[in-house]
N, CA, C and O atoms as a GROMACS GRO file, in nm:
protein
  356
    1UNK      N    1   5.150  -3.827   4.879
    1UNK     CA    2   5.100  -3.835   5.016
    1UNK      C    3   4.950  -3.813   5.011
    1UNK      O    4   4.908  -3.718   4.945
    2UNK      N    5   4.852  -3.906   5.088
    2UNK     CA    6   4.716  -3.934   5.077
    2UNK      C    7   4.665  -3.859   5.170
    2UNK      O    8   4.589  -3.924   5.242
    3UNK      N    9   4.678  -3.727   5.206
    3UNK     CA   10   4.606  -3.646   5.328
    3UNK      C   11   4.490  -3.612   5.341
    3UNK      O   12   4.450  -3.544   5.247
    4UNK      N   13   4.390  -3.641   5.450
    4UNK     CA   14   4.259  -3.618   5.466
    4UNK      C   15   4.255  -3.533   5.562
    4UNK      O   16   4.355  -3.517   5.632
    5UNK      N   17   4.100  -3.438   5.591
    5UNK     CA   18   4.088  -3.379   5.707
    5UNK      C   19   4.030  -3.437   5.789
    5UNK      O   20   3.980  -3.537   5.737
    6UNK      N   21   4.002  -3.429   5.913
    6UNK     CA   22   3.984  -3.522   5.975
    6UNK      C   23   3.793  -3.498   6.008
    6UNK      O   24   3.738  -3.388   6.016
    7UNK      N   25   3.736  -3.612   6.020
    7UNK     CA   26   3.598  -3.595   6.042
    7UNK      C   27   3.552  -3.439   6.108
    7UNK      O   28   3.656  -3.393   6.155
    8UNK      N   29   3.476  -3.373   6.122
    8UNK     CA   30   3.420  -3.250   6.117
    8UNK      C   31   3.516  -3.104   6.159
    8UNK      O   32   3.496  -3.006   6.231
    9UNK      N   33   3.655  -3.164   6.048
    9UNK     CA   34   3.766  -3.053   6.071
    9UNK      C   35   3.648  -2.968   5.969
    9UNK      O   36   3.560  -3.023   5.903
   10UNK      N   37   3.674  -2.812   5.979
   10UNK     CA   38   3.645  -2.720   5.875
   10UNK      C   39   3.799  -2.670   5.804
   10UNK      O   40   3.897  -2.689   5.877
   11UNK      N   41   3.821  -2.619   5.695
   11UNK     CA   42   3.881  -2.524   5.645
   11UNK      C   43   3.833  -2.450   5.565
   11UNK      O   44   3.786  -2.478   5.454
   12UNK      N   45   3.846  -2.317   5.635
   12UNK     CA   46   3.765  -2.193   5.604
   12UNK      C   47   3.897  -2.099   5.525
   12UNK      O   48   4.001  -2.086   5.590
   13UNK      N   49   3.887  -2.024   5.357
   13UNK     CA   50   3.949  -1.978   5.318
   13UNK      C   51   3.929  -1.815   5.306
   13UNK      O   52   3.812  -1.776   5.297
   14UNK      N   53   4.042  -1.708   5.304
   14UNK     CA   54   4.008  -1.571   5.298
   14UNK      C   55   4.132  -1.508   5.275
   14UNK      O   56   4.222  -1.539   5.352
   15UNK      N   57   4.153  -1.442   5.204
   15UNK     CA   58   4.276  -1.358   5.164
   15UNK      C   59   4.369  -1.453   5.142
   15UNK      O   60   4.468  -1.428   5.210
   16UNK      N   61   4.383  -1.562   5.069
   16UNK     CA   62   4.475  -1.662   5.032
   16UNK      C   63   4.512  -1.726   5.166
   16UNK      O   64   4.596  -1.811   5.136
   17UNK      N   65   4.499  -1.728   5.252
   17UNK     CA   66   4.525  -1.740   5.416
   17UNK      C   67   4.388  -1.866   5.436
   17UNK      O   68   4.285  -1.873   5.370
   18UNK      N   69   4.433  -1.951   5.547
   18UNK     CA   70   4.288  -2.011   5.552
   18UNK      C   71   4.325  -2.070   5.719
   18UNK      O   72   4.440  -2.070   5.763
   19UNK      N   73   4.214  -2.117   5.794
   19UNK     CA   74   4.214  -2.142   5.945
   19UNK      C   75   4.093  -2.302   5.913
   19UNK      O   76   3.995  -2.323   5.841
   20UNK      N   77   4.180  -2.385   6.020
   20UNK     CA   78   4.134  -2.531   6.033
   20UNK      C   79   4.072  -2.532   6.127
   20UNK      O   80   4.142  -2.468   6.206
   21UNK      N   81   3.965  -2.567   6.188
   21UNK     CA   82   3.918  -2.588   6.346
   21UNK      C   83   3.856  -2.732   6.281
   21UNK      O   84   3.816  -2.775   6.173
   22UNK      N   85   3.881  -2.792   6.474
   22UNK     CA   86   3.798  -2.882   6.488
   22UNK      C   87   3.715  -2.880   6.513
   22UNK      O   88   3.653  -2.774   6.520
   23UNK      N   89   3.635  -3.058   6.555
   23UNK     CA   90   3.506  -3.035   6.617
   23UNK      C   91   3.533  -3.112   6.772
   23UNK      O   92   3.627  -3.185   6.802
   24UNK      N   93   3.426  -3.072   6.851
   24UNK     CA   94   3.451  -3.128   6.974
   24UNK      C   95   3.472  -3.033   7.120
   24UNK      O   96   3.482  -2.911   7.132
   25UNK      N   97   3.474  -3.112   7.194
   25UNK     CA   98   3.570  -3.033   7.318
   25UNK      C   99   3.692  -2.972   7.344
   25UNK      O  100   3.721  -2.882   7.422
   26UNK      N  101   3.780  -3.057   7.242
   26UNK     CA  102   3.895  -3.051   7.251
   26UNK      C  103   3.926  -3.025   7.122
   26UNK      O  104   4.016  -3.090   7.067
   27UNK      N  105   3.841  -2.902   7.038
   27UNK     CA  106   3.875  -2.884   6.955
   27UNK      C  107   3.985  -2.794   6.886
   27UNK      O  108   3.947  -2.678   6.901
   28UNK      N  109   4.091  -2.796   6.824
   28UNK     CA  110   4.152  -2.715   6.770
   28UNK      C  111   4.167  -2.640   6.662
   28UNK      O  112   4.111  -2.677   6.560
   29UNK      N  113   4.238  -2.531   6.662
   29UNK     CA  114   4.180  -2.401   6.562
   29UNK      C  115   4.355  -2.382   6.485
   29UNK      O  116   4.452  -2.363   6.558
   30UNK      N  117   4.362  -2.387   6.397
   30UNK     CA  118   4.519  -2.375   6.330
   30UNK      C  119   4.479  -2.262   6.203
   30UNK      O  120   4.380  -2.275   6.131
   31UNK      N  121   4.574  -2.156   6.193
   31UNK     CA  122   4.582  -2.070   6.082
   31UNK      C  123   4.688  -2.100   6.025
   31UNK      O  124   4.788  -2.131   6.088
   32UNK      N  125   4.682  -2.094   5.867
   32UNK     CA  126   4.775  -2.122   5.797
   32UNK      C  127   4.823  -1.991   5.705
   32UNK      O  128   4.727  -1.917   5.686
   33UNK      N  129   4.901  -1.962   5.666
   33UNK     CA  130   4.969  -1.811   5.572
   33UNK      C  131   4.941  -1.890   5.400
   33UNK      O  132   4.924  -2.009   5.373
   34UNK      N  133   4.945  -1.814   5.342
   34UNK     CA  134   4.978  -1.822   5.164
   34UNK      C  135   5.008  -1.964   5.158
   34UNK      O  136   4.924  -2.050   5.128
   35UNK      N  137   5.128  -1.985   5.186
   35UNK     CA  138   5.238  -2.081   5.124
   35UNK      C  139   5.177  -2.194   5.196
   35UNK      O  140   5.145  -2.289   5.124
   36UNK      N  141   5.147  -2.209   5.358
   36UNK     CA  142   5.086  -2.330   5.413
   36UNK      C  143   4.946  -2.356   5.324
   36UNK      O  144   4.932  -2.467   5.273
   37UNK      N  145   4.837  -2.246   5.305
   37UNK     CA  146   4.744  -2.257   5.214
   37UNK      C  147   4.729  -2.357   5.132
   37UNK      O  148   4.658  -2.458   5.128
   38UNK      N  149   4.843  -2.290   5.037
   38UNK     CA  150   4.875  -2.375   4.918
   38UNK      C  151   4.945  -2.510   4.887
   38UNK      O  152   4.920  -2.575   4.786
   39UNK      N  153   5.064  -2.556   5.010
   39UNK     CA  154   5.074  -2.660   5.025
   39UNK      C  155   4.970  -2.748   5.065
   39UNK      O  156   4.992  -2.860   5.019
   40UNK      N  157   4.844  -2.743   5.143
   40UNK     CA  158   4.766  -2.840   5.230
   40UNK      C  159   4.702  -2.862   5.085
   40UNK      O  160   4.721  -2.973   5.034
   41UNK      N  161   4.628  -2.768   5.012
   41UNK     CA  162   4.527  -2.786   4.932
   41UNK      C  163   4.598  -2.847   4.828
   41UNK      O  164   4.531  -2.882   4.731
   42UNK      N  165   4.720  -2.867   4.825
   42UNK     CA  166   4.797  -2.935   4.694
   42UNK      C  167   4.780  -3.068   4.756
   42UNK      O  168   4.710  -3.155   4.703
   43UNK      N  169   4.842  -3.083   4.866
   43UNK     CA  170   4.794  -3.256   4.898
   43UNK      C  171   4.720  -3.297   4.925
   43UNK      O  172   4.726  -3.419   4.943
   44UNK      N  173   4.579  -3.216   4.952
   44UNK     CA  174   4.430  -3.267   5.006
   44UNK      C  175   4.391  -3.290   4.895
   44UNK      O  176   4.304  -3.378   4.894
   45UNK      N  177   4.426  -3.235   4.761
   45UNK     CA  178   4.417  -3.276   4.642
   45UNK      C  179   4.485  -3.381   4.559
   45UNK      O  180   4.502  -3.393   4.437
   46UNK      N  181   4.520  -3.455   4.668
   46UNK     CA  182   4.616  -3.564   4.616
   46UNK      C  183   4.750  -3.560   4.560
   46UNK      O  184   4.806  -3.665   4.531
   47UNK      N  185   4.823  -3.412   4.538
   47UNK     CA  186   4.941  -3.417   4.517
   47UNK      C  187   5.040  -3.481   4.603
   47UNK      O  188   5.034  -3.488   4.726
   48UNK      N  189   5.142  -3.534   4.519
   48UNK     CA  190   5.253  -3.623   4.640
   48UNK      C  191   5.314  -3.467   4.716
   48UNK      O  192   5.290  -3.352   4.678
   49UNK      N  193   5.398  -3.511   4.829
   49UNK     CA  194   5.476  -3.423   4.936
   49UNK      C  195   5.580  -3.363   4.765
   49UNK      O  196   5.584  -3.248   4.723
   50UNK      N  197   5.626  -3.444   4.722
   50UNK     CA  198   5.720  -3.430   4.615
   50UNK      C  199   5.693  -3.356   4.518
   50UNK      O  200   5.796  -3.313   4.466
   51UNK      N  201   5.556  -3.303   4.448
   51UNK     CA  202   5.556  -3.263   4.349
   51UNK      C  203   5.489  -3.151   4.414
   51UNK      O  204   5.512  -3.045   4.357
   52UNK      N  205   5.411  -3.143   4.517
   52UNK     CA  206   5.405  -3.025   4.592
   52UNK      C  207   5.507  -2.937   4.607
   52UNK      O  208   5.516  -2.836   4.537
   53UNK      N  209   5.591  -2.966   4.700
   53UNK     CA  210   5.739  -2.906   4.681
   53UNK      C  211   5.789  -2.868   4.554
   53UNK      O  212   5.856  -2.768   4.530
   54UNK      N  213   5.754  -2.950   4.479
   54UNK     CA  214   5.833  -2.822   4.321
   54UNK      C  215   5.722  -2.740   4.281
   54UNK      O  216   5.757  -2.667   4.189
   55UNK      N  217   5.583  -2.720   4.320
   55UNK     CA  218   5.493  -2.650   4.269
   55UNK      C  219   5.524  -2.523   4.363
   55UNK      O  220   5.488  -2.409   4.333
   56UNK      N  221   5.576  -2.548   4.449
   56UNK     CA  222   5.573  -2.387   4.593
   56UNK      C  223   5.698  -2.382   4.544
   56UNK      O  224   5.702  -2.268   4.500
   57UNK      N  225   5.814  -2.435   4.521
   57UNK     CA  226   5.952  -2.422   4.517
   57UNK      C  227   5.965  -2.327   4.387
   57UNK      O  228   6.062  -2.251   4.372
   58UNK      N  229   5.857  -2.338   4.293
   58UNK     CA  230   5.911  -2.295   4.142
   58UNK      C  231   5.827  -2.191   4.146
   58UNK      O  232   5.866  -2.093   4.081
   59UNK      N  233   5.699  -2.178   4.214
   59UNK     CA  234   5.658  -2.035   4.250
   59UNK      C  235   5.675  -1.926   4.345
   59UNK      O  236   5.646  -1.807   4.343
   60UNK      N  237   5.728  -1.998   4.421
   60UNK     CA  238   5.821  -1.878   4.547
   60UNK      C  239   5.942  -1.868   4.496
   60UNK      O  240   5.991  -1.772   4.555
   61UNK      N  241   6.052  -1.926   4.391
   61UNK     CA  242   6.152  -1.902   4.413
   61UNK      C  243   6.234  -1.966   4.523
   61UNK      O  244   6.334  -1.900   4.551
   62UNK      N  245   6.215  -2.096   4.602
   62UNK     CA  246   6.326  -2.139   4.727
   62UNK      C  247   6.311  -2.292   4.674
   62UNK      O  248   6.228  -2.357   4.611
   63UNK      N  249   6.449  -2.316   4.742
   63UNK     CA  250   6.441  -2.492   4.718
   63UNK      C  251   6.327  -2.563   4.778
   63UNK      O  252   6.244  -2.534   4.865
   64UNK      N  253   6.353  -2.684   4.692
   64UNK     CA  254   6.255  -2.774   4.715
   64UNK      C  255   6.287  -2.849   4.844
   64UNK      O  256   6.212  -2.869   4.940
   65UNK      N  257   6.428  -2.891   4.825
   65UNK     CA  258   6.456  -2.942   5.001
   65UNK      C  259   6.384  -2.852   5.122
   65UNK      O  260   6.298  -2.903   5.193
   66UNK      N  261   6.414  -2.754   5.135
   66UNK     CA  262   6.334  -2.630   5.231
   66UNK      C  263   6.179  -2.645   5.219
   66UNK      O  264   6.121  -2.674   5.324
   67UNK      N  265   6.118  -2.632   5.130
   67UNK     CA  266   5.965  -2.643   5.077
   67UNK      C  267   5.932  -2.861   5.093
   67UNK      O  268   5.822  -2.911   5.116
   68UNK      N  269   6.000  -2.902   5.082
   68UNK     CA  270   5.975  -3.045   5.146
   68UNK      C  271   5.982  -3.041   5.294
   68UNK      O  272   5.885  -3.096   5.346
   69UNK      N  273   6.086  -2.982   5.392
   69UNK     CA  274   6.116  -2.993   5.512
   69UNK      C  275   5.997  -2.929   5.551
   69UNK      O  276   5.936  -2.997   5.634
   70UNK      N  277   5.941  -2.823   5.521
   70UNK     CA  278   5.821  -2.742   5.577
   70UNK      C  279   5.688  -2.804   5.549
   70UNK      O  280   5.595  -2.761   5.619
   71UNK      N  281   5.662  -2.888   5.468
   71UNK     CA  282   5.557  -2.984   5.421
   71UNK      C  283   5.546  -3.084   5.546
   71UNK      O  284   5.446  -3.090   5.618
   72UNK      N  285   5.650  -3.154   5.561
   72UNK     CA  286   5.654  -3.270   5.699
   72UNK      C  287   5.646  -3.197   5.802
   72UNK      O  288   5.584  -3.254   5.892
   73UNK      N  289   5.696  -3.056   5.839
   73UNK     CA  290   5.653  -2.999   5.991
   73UNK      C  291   5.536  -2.944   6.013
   73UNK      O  292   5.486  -2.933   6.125
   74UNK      N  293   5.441  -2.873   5.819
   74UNK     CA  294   5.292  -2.903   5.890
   74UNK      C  295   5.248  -2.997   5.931
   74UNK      O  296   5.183  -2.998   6.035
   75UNK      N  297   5.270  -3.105   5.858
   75UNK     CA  298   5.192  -3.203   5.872
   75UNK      C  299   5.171  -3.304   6.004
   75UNK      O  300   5.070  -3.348   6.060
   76UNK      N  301   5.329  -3.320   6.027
   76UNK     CA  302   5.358  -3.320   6.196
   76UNK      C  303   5.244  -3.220   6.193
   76UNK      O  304   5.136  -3.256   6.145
   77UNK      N  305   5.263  -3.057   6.258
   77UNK     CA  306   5.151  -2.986   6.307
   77UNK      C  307   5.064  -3.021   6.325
   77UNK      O  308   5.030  -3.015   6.443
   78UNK      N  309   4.969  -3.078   6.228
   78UNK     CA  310   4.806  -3.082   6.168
   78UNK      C  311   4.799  -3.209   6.237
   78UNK      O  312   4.697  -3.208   6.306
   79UNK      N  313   4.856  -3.306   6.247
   79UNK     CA  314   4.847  -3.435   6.289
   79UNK      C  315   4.828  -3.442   6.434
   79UNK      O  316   4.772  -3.531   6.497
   80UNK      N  317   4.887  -3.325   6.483
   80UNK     CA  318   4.970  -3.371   6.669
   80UNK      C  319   4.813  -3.313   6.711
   80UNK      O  320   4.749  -3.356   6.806
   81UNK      N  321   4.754  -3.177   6.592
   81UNK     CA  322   4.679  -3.098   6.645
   81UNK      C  323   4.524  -3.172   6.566
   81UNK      O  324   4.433  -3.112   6.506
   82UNK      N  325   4.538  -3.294   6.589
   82UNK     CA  326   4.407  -3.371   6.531
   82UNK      C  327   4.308  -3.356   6.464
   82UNK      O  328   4.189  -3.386   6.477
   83UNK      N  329   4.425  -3.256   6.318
   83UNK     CA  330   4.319  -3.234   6.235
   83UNK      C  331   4.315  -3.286   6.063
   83UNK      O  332   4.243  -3.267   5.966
   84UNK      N  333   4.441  -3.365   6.097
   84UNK     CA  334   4.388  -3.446   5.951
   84UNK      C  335   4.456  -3.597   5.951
   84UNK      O  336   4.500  -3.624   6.063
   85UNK      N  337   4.464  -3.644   5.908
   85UNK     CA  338   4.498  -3.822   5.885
   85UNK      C  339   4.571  -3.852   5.753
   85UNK      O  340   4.552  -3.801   5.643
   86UNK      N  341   4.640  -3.925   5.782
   86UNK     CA  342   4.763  -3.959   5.687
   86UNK      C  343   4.729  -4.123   5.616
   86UNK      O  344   4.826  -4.198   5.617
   87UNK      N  345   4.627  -4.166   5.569
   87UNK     CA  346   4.623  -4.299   5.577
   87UNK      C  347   4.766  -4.404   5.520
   87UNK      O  348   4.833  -4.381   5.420
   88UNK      N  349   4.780  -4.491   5.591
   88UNK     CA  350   4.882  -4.595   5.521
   88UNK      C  351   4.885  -4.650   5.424
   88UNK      O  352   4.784  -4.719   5.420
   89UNK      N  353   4.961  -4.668   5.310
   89UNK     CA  354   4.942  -4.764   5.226
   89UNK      C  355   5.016  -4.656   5.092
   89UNK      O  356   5.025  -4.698   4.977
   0.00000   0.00000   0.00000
């Protein structure tokens, strides 16, 4: 999965924890825990949804089905809350 942030999103990191804001009027502010952390920056780094999930799955200890399902409901999240882009293809 090809995930970008979206033009003048920030992500600001601190105690393994990190917070997204936008830019704008209608800008939005999202905090993420450990595990969201580490999933975003695995796919902003170009990891697939798939191999993400076994990288959190085999270091937390929980399935990968569970650690996939929570990957698509940030991302839903991050998306609804216009802060990153999914390109096609």
């Amino acid at each position: 999965m090809n995930i970008q942030l979206k033009r003048g999103v920030v992500l600001r990191e601190a105690d393994g924890q990190s917070v997204l804001t936008g830019a704008g009027r209608r800008a939005a502010y999202y905090r993420l825990n450990e595990v969201g952390t580490i999933c975003l920056k695995l796919l902003l780094e170009g990891s697939t949804r798939e191999a993400a999930s076994h990288t959190v799955a085999e270091r937390y200890g929980v399935g990968a089905d569970q650690v996939r399902a929570d990957i698509d409901a940030l991302i839903d999240n991050l998306r609804s809350a216009d802060l990153v882009k999914v390109p096609r293809g």
